[in-house]
SEGU-263353 format. One record per residue (C-alpha): residue number from 1; residue in three letters; y, z, x. Coordinates in nm, 4 decimals, m for minus. Each point is the difference from the previous one (the first is absolute). Example, Ala and Ser with C-alpha at 12.3 -4.5 7.8 and 13.67 -1.06 7.14 Angstrom:
# SEGU-263353
(1 "ALA" (m0.4500 0.7800 1.2300)),
(2 "SER" (0.3440 m0.0660 0.1370)),
//
This chain:
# SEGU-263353
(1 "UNK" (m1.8576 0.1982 2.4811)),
(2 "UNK" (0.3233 0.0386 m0.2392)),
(3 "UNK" (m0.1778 0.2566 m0.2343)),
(4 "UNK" (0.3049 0.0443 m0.2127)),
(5 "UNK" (0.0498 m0.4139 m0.0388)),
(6 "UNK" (m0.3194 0.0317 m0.1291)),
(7 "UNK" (0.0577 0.2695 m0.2445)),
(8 "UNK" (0.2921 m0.2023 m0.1462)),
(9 "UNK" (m0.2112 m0.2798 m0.0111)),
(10 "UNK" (m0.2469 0.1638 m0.2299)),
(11 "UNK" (0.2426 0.1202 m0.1589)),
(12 "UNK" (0.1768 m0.3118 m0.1053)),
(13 "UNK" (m0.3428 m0.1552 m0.1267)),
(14 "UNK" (m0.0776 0.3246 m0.2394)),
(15 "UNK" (0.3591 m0.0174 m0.1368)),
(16 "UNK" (0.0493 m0.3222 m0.0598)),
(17 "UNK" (m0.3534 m0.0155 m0.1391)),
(18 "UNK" (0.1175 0.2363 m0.2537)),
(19 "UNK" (0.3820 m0.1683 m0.0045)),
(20 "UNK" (m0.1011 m0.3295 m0.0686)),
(21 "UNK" (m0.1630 m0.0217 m0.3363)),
(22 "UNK" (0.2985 0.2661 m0.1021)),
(23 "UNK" (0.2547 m0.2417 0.0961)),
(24 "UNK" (m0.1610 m0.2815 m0.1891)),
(25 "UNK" (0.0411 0.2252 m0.3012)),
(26 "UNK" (0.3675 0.1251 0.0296)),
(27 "UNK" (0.0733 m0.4354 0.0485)),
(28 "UNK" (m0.1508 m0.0245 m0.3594)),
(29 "UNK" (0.1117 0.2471 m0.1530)),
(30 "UNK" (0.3149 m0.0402 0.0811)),
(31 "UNK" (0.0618 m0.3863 m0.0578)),
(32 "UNK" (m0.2376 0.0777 m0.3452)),
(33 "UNK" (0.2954 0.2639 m0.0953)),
(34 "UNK" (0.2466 m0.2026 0.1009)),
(35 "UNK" (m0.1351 m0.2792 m0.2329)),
(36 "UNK" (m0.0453 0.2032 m0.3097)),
(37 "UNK" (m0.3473 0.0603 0.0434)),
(38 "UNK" (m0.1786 0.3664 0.0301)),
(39 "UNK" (m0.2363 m0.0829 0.3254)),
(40 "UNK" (m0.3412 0.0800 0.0788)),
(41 "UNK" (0.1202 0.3210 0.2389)),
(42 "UNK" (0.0664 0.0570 0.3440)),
(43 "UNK" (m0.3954 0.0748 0.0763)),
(44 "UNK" (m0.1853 m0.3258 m0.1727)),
(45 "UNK" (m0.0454 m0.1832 0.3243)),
(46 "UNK" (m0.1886 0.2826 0.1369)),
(47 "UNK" (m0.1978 0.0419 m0.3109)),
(48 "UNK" (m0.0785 m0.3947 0.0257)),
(49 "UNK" (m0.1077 0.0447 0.3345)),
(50 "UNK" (m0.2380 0.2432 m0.0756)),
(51 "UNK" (m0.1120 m0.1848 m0.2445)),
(52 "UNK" (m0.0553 m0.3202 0.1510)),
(53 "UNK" (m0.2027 0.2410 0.2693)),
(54 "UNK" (m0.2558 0.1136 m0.2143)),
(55 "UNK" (m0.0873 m0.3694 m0.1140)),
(56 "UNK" (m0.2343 m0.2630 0.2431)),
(57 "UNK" (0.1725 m0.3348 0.0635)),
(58 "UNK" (m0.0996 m0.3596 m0.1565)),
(59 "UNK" (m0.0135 m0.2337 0.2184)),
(60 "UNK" (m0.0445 m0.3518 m0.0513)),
(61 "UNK" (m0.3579 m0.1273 0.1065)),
(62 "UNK" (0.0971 m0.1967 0.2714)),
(63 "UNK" (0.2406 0.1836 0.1112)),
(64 "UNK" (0.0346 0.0707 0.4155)),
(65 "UNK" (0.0329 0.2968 0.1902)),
(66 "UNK" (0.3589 m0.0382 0.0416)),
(67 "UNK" (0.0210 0.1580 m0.3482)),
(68 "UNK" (m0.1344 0.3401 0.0701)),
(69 "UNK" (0.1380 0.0347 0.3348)),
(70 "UNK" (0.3493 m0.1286 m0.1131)),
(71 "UNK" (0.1385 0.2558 m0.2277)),
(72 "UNK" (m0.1353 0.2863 0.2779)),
(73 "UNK" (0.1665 m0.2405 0.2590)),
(74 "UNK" (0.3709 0.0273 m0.1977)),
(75 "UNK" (m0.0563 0.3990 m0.0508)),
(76 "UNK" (m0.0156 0.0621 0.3551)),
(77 "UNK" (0.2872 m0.2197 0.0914)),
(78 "UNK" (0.1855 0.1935 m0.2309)),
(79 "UNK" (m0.1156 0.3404 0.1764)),
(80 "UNK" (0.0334 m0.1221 0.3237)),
(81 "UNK" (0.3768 m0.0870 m0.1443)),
(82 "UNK" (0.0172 0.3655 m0.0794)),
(83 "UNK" (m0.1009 0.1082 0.3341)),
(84 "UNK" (0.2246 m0.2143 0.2147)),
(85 "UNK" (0.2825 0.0017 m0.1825)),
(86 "UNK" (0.2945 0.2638 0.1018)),
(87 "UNK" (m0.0316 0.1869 m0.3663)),
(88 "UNK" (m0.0442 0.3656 m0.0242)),
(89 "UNK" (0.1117 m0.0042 0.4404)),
(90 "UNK" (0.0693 m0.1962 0.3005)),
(91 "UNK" (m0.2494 0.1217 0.2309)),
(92 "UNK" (m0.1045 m0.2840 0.1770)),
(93 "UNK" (m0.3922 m0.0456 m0.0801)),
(94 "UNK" (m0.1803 m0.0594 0.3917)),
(95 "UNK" (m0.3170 m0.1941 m0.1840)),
(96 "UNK" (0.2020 m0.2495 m0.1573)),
(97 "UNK" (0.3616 m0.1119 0.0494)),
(98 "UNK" (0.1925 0.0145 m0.2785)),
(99 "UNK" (0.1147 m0.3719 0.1490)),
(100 "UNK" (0.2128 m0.2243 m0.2267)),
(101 "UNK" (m0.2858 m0.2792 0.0869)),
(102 "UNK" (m0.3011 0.2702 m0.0722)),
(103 "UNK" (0.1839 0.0614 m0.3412)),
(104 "UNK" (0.0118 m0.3455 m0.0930)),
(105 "UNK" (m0.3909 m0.0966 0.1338)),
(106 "UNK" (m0.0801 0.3128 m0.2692)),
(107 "UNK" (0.1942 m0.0828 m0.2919)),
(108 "UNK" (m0.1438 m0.3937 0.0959)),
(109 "UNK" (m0.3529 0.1269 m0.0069)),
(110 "UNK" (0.0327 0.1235 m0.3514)),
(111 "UNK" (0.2075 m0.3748 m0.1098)),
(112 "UNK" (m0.3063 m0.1658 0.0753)),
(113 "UNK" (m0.2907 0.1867 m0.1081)),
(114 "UNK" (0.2101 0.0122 m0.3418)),
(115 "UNK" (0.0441 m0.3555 0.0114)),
(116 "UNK" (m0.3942 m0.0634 0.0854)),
(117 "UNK" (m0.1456 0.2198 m0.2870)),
(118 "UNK" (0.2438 m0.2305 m0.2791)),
(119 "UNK" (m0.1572 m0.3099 0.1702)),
(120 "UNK" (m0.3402 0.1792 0.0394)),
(121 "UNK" (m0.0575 0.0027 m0.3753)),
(122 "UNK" (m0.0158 m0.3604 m0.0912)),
(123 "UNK" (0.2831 m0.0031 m0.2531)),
(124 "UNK" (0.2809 m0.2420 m0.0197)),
(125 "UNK" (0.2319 0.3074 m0.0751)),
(126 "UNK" (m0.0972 0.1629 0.3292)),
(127 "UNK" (0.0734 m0.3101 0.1463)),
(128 "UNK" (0.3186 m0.0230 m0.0775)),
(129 "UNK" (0.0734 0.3551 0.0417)),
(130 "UNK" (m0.1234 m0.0031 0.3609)),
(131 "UNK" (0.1751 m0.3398 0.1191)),
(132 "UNK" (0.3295 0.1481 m0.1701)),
(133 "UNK" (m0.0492 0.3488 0.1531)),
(134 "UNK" (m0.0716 m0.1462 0.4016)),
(135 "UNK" (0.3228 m0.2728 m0.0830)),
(136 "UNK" (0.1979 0.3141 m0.0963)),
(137 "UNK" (m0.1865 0.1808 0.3200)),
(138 "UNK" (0.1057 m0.2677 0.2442)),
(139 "UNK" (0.3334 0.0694 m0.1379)),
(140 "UNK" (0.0815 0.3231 0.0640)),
(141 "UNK" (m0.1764 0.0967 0.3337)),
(142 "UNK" (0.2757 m0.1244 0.1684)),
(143 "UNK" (0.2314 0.1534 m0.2067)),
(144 "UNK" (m0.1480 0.3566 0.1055)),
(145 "UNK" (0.0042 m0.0857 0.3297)),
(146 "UNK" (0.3413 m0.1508 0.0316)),
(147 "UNK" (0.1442 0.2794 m0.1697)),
(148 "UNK" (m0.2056 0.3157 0.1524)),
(149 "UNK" (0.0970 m0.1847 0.3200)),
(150 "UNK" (0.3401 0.0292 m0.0673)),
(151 "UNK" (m0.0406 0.3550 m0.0651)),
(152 "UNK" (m0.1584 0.0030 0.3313)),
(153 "UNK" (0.2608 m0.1140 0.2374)),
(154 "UNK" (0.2101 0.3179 m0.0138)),
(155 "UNK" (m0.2394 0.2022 0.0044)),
(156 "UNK" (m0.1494 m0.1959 0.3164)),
(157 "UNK" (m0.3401 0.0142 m0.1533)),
(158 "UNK" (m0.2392 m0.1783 m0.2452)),
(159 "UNK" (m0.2058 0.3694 m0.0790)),
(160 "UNK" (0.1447 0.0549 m0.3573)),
(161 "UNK" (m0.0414 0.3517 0.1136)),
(162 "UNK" (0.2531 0.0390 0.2547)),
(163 "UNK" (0.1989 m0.2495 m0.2389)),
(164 "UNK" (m0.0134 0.2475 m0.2307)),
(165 "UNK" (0.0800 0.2984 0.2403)),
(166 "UNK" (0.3199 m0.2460 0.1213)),
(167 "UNK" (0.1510 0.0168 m0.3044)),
(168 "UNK" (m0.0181 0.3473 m0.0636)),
(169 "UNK" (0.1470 0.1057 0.3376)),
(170 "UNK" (0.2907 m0.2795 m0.0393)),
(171 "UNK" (0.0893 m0.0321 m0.3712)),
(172 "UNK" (0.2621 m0.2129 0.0533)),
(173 "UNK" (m0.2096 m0.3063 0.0318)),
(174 "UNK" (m0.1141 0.0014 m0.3294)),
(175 "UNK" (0.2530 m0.0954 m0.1724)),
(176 "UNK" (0.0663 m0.2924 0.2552)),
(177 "UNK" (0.0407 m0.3658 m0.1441)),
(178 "UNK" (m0.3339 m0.0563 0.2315)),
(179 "UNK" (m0.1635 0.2837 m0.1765)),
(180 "UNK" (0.0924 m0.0704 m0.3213)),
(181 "UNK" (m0.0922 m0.3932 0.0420)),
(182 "UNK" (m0.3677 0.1244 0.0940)),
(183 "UNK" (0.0016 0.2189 m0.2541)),
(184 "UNK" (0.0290 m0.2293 m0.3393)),
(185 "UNK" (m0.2299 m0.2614 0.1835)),
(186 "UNK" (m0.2672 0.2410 0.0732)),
(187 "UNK" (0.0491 0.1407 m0.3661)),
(188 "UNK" (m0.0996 m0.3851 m0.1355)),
(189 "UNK" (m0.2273 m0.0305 0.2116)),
(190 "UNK" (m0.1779 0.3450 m0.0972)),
(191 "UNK" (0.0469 m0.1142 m0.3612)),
(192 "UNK" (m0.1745 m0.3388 0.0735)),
(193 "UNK" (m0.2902 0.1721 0.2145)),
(194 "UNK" (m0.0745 0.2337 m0.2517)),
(195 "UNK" (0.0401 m0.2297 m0.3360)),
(196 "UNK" (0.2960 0.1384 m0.1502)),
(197 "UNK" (0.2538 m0.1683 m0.2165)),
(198 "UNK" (0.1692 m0.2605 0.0267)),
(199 "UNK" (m0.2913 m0.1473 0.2165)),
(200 "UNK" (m0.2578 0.0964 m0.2031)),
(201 "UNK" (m0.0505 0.2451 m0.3516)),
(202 "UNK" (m0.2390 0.2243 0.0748)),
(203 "UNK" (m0.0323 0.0720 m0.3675)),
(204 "UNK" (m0.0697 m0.3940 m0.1079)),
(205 "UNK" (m0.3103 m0.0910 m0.1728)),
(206 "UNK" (0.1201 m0.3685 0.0086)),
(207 "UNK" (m0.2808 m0.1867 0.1997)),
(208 "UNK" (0.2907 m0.2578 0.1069)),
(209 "UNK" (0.2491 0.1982 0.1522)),
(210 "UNK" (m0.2367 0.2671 0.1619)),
(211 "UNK" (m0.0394 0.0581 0.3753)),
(212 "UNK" (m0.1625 0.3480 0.0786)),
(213 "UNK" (m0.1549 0.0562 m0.3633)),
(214 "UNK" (m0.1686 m0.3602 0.0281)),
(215 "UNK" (m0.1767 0.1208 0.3115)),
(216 "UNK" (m0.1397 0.2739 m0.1291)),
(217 "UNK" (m0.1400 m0.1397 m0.3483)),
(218 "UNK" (m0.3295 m0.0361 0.0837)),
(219 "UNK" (m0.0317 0.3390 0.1591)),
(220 "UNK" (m0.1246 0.3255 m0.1844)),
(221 "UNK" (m0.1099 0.3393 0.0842)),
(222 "UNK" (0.0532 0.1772 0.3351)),
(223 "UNK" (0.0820 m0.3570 0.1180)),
(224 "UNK" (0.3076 0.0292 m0.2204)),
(225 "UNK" (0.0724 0.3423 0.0495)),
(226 "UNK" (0.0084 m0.0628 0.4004)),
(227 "UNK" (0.2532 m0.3283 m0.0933)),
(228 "UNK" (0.1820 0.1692 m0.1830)),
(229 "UNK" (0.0001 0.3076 0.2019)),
(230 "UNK" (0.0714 m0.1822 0.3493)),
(231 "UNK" (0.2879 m0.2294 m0.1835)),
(232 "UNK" (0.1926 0.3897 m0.1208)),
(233 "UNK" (m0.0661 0.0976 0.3578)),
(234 "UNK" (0.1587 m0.2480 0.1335)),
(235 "UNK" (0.3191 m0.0099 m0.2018)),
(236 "UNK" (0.0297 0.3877 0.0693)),
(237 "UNK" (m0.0073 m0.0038 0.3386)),
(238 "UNK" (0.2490 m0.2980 0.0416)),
(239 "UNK" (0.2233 0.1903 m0.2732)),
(240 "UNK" (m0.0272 0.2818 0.2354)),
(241 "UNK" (0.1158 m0.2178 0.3019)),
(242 "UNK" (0.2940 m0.1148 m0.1577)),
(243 "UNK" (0.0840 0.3467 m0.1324)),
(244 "UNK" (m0.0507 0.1626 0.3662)),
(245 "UNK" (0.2054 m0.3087 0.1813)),
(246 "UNK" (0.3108 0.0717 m0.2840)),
(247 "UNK" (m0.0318 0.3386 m0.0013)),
(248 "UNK" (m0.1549 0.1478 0.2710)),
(249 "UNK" (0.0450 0.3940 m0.0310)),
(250 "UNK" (m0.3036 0.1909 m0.0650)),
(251 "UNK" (m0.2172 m0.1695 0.2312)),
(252 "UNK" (m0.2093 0.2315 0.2263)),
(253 "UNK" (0.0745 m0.0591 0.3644)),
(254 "UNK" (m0.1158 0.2984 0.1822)),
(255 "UNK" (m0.2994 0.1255 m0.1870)),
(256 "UNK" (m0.0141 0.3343 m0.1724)),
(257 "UNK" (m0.1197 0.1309 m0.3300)),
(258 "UNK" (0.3096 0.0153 m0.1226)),
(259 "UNK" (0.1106 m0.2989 0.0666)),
(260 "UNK" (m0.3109 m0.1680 m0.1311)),
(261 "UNK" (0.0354 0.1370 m0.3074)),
(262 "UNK" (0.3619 m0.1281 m0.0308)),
(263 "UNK" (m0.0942 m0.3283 0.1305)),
(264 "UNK" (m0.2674 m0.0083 m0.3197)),
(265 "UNK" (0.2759 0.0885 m0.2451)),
(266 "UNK" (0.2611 m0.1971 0.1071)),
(267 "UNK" (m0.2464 m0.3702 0.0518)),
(268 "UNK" (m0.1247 0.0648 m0.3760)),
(269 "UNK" (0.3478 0.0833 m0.1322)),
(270 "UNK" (0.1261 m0.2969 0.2060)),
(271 "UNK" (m0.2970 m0.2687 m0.1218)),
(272 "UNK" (0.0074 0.1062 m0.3711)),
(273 "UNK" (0.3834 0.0039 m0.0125)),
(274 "UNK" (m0.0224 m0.3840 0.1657)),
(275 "UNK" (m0.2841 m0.1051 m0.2129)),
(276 "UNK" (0.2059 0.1155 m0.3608)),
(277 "UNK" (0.3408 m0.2040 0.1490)),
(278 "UNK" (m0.2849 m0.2767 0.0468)),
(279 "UNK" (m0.1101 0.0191 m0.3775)),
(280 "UNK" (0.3400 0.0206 m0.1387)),
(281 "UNK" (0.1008 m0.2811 0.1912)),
(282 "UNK" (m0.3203 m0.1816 m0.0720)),
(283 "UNK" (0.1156 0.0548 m0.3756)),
(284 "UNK" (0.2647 m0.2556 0.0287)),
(285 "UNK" (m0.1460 m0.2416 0.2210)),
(286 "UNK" (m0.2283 m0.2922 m0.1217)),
(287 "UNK" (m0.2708 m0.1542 0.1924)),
(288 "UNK" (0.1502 m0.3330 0.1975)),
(289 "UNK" (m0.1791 m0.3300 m0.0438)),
(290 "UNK" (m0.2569 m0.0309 0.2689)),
(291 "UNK" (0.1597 m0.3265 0.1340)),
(292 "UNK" (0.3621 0.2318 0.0502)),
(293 "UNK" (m0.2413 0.2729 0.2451)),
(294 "UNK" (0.0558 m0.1858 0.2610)),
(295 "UNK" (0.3653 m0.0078 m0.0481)),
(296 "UNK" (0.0234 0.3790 m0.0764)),
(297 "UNK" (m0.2100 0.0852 0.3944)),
(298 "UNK" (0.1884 m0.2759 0.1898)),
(299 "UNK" (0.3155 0.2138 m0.0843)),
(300 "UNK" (m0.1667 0.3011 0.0798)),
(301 "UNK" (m0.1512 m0.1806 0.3355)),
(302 "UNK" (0.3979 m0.1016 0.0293)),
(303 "UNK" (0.1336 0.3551 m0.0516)),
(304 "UNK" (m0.2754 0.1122 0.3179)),
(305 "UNK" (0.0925 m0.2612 0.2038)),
(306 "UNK" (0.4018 0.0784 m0.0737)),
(307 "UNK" (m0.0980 0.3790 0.1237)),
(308 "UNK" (m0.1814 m0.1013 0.2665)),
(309 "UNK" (0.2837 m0.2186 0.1580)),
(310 "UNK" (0.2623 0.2544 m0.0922)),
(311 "UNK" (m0.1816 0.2598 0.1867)),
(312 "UNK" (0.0177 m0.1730 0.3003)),
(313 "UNK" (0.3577 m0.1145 m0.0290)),
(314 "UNK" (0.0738 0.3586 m0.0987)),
(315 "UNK" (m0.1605 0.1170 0.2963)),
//
């Protein structure tokens, strides 16, 4: 047994436990200085979270099952996300592959339990939420794999690991037209998976343009904290993906103390520097209509597909 893989592992879940709800923070404040406004601080999502701990949930009366177990379901996707993911090191983990396909079953897992617990309570406004969020869903899954794959062929692999470990040994690829293609799509694609402008506001209170927030309306208490908790999770880790296939120095490949402790740094310097370009950009972006989303991931689907083909006439 890979003892040190699993060190890492742990690793990654504590930190970006502790990383997530900080990174949610910096995004506000930021793009809340940036519009003239003073911000709640870096640390109110983690003093909402504890908050929303402490209370019980209320739950509709006939509500199912689904809606207990979904919000737990989402929070471990999103940790299992953290585990498998090539973050802090590329170890390779021998329990789980860190396969493109595993990644994508994971990040799937936590799609539809979301998607269950906004039809689970009754609404018409979780309704809508969930039908928009599993169109937007169907959407993008290919556009992660199409791209990751692309990202895959040079490296002759689909573990995002050794992808990862690839581009660190031969630097040269990453600034490659194939590389760069798969780059922007899986950037929309992130921004679409994790409800991010211009697919969706996470910040709207608008019943008719909401896709994430509509979901979650019905849901209070630890429910919400583990929604909301899973959902900054998730756009962490995939931050950190992006951040480690663009910039790959840092990562821990043979495993020391040292080394771990750089890998740390250098993954939360990396995800908090990507998630304030995100705000700033985010600033000057306005939420598409939901009829034009469709548009926006067929071009990103196109951009995949245009690495993907390059990479084989390249090679």
């Amino acid at each position: 047994m890979n003892w040190s893989a699993i060190l890492i592992a742990l690793v990654q879940v504590v930190l970006f436990v502790l990383l997530a709800p900080l990174l949610v923070g910096v995004m506000r404040q930021v793009r809340a200085r940036i519009e003239g406004r003073v911000g709640a601080g870096i640390w109110q999502p983690w003093r909402d979270v504890r908050k929303l701990l402490r209370k019980d949930p209320v739950r509709a009366k006939d509500s199912s099952w689904m809606l207990r177990v979904g919000p737990v379901a989402l929070l471990v996707s999103s940790l299992l996300l953290c585990v498998l993911l090539p973050l802090v090191g590329t170890i390779p983990f021998d329990l789980i592959p860190s396969d493109l396909f595993v990644i994508v079953s994971v990040m799937l897992i936590g799609v539809v339990a979301l998607a269950l617990v906004g039809l689970d309570g009754g609404t018409a406004f979780g309704g809508m939420g969930s039908s928009r969020h599993m169109t937007v869903a169907a959407l993008v899954e290919p556009t992660l794999l199409l791209s990751i794959y692309a990202l895959s062929i040079p490296a002759g692999t689909s573990t995002l690991s050794l992808i990862v470990q690839s581009r660190l040994d031969t630097p040269e690829i990453i600034i490659s037209p194939v590389s760069v293609l798969a780059i922007v799509a899986l950037s929309i694609a992130i921004m679409a998976e994790t409800n991010r402008l211009p697919v969706d506001n996470p910040g709207t209170h608008l019943e008719l343009t909401m896709l994430h927030e509509a979901m979650v309306i019905e849901t209070s208490g630890r429910d919400l904290a583990w929604l909301e908790l899973g959902s900054w999770l998730k756009l962490a880790a995939l931050l950190g993906l992006v951040a480690n296939l663009v910039v790959p120095w840092g990562v821990v490949t043979d495993f020391s103390a040292l080394g771990l402790l750089i890998g740390v740094v250098t993954i939360g310097i990396k995800v908090l520097l990507l998630g304030v370009l995100l705000a700033v950009g985010e600033v000057f972006l306005a939420k598409v209509r939901l009829f034009q989303v469709p548009e926006l991931l067929a071009g990103s689907f196109a951009l995949a597909f245009l690495a993907v083909t390059a990479s084989y006439l390249v090679a």
